[in-house]
C-alpha positions as CSV (number, residue, x, y, z in Angstrom):
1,X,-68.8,-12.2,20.8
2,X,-68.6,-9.3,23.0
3,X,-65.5,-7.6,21.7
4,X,-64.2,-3.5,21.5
5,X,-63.2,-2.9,17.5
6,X,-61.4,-0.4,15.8
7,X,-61.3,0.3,12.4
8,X,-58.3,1.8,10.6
9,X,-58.9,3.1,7.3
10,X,-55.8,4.8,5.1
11,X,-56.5,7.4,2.5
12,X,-55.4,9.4,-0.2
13,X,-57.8,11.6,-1.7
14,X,-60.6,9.2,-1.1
15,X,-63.0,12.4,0.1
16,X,-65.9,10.7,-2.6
17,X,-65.4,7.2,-1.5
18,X,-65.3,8.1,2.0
19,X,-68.6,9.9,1.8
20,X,-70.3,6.4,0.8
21,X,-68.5,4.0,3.6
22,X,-68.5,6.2,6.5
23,X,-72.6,6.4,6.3
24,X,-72.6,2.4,6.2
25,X,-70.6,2.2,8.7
26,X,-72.3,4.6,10.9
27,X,-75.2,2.2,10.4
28,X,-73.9,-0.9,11.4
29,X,-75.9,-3.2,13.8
30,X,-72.2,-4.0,15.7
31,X,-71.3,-0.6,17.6
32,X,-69.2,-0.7,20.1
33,X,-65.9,0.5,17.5
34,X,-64.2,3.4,16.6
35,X,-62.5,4.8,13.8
36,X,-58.9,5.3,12.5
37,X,-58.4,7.3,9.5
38,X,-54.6,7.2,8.6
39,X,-54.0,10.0,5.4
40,X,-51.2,10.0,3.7
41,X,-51.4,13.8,2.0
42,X,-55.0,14.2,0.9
43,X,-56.0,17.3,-1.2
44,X,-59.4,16.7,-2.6
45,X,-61.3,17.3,0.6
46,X,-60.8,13.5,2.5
47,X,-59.4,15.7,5.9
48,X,-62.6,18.2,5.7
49,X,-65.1,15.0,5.5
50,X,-62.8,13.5,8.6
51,X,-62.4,16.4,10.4
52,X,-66.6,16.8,10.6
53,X,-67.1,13.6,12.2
54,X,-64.7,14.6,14.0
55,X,-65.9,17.8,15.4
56,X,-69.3,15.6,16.0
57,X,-67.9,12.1,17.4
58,X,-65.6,10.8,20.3
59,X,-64.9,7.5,18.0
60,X,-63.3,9.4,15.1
61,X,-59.1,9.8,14.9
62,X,-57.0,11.3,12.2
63,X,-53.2,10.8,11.9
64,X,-50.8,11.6,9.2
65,X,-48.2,9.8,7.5
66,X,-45.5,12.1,5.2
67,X,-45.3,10.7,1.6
68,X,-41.3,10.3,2.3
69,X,-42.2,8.0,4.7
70,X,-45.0,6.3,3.2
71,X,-45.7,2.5,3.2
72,X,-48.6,0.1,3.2
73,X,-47.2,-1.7,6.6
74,X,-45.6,1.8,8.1
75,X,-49.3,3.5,7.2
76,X,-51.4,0.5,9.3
77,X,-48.6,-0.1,11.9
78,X,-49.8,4.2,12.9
79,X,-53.0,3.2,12.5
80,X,-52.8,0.1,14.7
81,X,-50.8,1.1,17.4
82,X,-53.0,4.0,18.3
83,X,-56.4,2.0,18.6
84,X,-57.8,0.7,21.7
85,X,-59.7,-2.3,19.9
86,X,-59.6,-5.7,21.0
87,X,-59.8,-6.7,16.8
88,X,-58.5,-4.3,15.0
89,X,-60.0,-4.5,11.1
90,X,-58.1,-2.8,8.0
91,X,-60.6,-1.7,5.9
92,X,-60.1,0.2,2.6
93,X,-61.3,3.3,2.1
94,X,-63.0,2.1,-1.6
95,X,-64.4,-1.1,0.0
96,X,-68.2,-1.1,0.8
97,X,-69.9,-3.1,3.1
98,X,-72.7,-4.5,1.5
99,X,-74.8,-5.4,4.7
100,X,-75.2,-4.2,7.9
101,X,-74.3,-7.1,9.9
102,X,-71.0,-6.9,8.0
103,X,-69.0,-6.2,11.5
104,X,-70.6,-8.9,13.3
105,X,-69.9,-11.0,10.3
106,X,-65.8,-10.4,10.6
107,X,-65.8,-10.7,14.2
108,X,-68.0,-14.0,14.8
109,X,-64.9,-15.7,12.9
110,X,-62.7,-15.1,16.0
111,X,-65.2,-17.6,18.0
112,X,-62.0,-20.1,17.7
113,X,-59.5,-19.0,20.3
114,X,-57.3,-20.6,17.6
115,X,-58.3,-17.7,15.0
116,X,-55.4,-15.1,15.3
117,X,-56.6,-13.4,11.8
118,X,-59.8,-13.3,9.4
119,X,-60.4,-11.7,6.1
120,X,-63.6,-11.2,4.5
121,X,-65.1,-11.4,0.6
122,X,-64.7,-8.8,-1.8
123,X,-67.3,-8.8,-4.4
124,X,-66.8,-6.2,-7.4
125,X,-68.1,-3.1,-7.3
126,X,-70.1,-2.1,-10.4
127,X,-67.6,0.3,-11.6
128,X,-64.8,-1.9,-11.0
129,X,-63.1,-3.3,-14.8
130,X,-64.0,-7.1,-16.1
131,X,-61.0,-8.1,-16.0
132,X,-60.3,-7.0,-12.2
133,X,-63.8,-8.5,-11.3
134,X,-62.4,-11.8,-12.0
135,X,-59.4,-11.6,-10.5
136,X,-61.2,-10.7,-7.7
137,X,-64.1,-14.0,-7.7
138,X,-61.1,-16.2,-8.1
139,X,-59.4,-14.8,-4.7
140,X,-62.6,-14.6,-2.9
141,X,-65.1,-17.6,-3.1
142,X,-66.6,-20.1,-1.1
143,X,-68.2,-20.4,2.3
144,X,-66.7,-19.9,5.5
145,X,-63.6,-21.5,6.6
146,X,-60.4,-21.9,8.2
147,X,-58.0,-21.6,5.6
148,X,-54.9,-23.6,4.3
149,X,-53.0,-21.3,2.3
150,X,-51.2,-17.9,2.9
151,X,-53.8,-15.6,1.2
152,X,-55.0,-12.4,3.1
153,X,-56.1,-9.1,2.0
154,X,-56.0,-6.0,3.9
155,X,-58.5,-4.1,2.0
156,X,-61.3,-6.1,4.2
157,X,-59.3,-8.0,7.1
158,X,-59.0,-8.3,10.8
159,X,-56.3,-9.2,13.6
160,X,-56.4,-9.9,17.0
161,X,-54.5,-7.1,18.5
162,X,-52.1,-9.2,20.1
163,X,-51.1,-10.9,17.3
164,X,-49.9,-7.8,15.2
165,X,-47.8,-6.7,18.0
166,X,-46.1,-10.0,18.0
167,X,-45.5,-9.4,14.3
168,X,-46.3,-5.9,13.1
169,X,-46.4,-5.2,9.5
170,X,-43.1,-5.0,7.3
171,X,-42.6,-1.5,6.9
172,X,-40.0,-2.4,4.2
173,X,-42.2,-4.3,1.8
174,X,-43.7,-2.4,-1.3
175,X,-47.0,-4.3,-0.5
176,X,-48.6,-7.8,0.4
177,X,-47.7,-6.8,4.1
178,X,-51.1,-9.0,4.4
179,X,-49.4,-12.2,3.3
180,X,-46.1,-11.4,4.8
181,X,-47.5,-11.4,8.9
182,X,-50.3,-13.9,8.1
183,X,-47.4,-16.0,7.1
184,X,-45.9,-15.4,10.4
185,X,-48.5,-16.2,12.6
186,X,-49.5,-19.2,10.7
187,X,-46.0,-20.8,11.7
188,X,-46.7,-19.6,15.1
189,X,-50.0,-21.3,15.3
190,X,-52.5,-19.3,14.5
191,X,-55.3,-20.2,12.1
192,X,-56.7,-18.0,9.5
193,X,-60.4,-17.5,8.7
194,X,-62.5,-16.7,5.4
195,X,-65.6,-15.1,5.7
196,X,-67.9,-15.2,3.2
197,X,-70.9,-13.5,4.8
198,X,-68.8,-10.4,5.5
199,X,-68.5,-9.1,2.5
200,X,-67.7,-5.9,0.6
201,X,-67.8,-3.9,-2.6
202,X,-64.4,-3.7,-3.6
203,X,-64.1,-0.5,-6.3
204,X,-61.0,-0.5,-8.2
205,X,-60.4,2.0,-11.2
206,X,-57.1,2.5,-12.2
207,X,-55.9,3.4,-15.4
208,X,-53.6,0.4,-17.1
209,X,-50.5,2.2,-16.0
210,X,-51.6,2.1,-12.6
211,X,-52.4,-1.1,-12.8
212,X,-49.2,-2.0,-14.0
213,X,-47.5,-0.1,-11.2
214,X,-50.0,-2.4,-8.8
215,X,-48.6,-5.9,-10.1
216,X,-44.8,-5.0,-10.2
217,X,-44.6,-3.5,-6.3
218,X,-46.9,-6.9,-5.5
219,X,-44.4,-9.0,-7.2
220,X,-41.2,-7.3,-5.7
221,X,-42.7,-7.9,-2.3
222,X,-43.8,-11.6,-3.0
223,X,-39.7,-11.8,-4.0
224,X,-38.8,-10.9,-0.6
225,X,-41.5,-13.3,1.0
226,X,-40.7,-16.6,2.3
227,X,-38.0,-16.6,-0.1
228,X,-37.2,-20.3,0.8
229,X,-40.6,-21.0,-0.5
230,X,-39.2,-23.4,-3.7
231,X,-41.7,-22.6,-5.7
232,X,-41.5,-18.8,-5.6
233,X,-37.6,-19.5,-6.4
234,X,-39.0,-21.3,-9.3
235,X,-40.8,-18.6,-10.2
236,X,-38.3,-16.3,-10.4
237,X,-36.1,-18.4,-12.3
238,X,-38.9,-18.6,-15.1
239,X,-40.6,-15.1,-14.8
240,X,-41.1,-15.0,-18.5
241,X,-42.4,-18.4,-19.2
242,X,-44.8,-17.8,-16.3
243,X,-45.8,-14.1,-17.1
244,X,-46.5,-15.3,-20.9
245,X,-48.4,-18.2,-19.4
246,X,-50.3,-16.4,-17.0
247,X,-51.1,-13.5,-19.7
248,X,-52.2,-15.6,-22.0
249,X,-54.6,-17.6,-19.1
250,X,-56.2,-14.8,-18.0
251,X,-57.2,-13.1,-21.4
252,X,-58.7,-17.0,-22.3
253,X,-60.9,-17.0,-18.7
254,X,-61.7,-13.2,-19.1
255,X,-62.7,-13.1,-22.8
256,X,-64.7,-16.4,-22.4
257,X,-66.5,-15.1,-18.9
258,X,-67.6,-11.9,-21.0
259,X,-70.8,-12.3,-21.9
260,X,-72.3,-12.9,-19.0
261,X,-70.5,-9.9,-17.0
262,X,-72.0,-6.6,-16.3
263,X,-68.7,-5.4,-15.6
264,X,-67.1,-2.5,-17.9
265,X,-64.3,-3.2,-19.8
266,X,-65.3,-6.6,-21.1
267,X,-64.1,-5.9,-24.6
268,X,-61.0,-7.9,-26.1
269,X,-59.1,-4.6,-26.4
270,X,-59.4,-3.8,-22.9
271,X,-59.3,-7.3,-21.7
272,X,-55.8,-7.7,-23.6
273,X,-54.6,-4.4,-22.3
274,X,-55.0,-5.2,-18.4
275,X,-53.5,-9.2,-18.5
276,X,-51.0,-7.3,-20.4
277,X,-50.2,-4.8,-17.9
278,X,-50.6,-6.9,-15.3
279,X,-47.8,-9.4,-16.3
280,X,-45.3,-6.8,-17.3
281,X,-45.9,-5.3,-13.8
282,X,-45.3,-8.9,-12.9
283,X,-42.6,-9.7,-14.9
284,X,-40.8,-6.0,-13.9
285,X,-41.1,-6.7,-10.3
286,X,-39.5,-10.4,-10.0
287,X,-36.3,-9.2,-12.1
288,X,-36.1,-5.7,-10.8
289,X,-35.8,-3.6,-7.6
290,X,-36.2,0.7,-7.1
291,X,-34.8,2.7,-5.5
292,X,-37.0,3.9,-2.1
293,X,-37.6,7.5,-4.0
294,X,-38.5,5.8,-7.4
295,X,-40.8,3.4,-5.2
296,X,-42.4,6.1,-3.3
297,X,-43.5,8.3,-6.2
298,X,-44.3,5.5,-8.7
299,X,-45.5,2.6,-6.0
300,X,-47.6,4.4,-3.5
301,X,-48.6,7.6,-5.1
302,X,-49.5,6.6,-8.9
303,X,-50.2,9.1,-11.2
304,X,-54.3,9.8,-11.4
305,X,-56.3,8.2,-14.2
């Protein structure tokens, strides 16, 4: 499939990361794409790194995005609306492809004229925490195919151009803007694709309150998604039953999965500690709402670990 790609990319002090996924990038067999880096106040040297390719390459483009303004959707709409691609992927700046045909990969899933969206695998990356890893295999597994459900993840996904600007991200939502327009478009027809084969290392290494921060914003966006869905009301209705449920689930699946994990953080300490963050978050964000300035410093620019 003969199609023009762009690649948007936001960061925040991803200067290290970026370092490793600009080089595998660089060296993928699929070239005709460009790249959309989309920084939201970097200090650790991310707009140096940028700013060489820059000097060096037509296909390189920085734009900046003011932390009072900041959101996940507001931060890709920038990004999108200045490319010139034909499939426009959102790719996160701590997600590695772990190929080189990774871009043909994403882009053979549009071969159905049907296909408005596809998102690709995220396996985890070595550093990434036990617990996180298997979160992450039960989201992303499989082969190939056209899926039922809502589930998309911007950290490796792509869009035909045309349907983002018939739905554009939410600008309003504290995250899953993902779920929110593949939602859309699904009730306007389009199909959404898994691929397996274009896959990435997903790095995640957050400190539990981070973490915590992570679930709640997730969970107060899910609360204003599809909000006639009957069994998100449910949910909201029993947050504690399911939280308690859920914690005690995931500690079960992750302590039992243990042995055979290579994964850090496969102790029972640290296994308790993130299913527990990760249902308070939960649990915070289905009974709660902030404020936009609470949201913006504690949401979208955690404290470092």
């Amino acid at each position: 499939m003969n199609k023009s790609v762009s690649i948007v990319i936001r960061c925040l002090n991803e200067n290290d990361n970026l370092k490793v996924l600009i080089p595998i990038l660089l060296n993928q067999n699929y070239k005709d794409f460009e790249l959309i880096f989309v920084d939201s106040g970097s200090t650790d040297g991310t707009l140096e790194t940028i700013n060489k390719y820059i000097l060096k390459s037509n296909n390189f483009f920085l734009y900046h995005i003011k932390k009072i303004d900041f959101t996940f959707g507001r931060s890709l709409n920038l990004g999108f609306q200045n490319s010139n691609g034909d499939i426009i992927v959102s790719l996160s700046a701590h997600c590695f492809p772990k190929n080189n045909f990774y871009l043909e990969s994403i882009i053979d899933g549009f071969k159905l004229d049907s296909v408005g969206i596809v998102y690709g695998s995220q396996s985890p990356h070595f550093l990434t925490r036990h617990s996180e890893s298997s979160v992450q295999r039960t989201w992303f597994h499989g082969e190939s195919r056209i899926t039922t459900d809502g589930f998309i993840n911007n950290g490796n996904a792509a869009y035909r151009k045309e349907v983002w600007q018939k739905f554009l991200f939410d600008e309003k939502l504290t995250g899953l803007e993902d779920i929110d327009l593949g939602i859309k478009a699904k009730k306007s027809g389009w199909e959404v694709f898994y691929s397996s084969e274009a896959d990435v290392e997903h790095l995640h290494k957050e400190n539990y309150k981070t973490i915590q921060n992570r679930y709640r914003r997730e969970a107060e966006a899910m609360k204003n998604i599809d909000l006639l869905n009957p069994s998100n009301s449910n949910i909201i209705k029993n947050t504690l039953a399911h939280c308690f449920m859920g914690f005690l689930r995931g500690v079960k699946y992750d302590f039992k999965n243990s042995n055979e994990s290579i994964q850090p953080g496969k102790d029972f300490i640290s296994i308790f500690m993130y299913r527990l963050n990760q249902y308070i978050g939960t649990y915070k964000g289905f009974k709660n709402n902030m404020s936009k300035n609470k949201i913006t410093d504690l949401y979208f620019y955690p404290p470092k670990i």
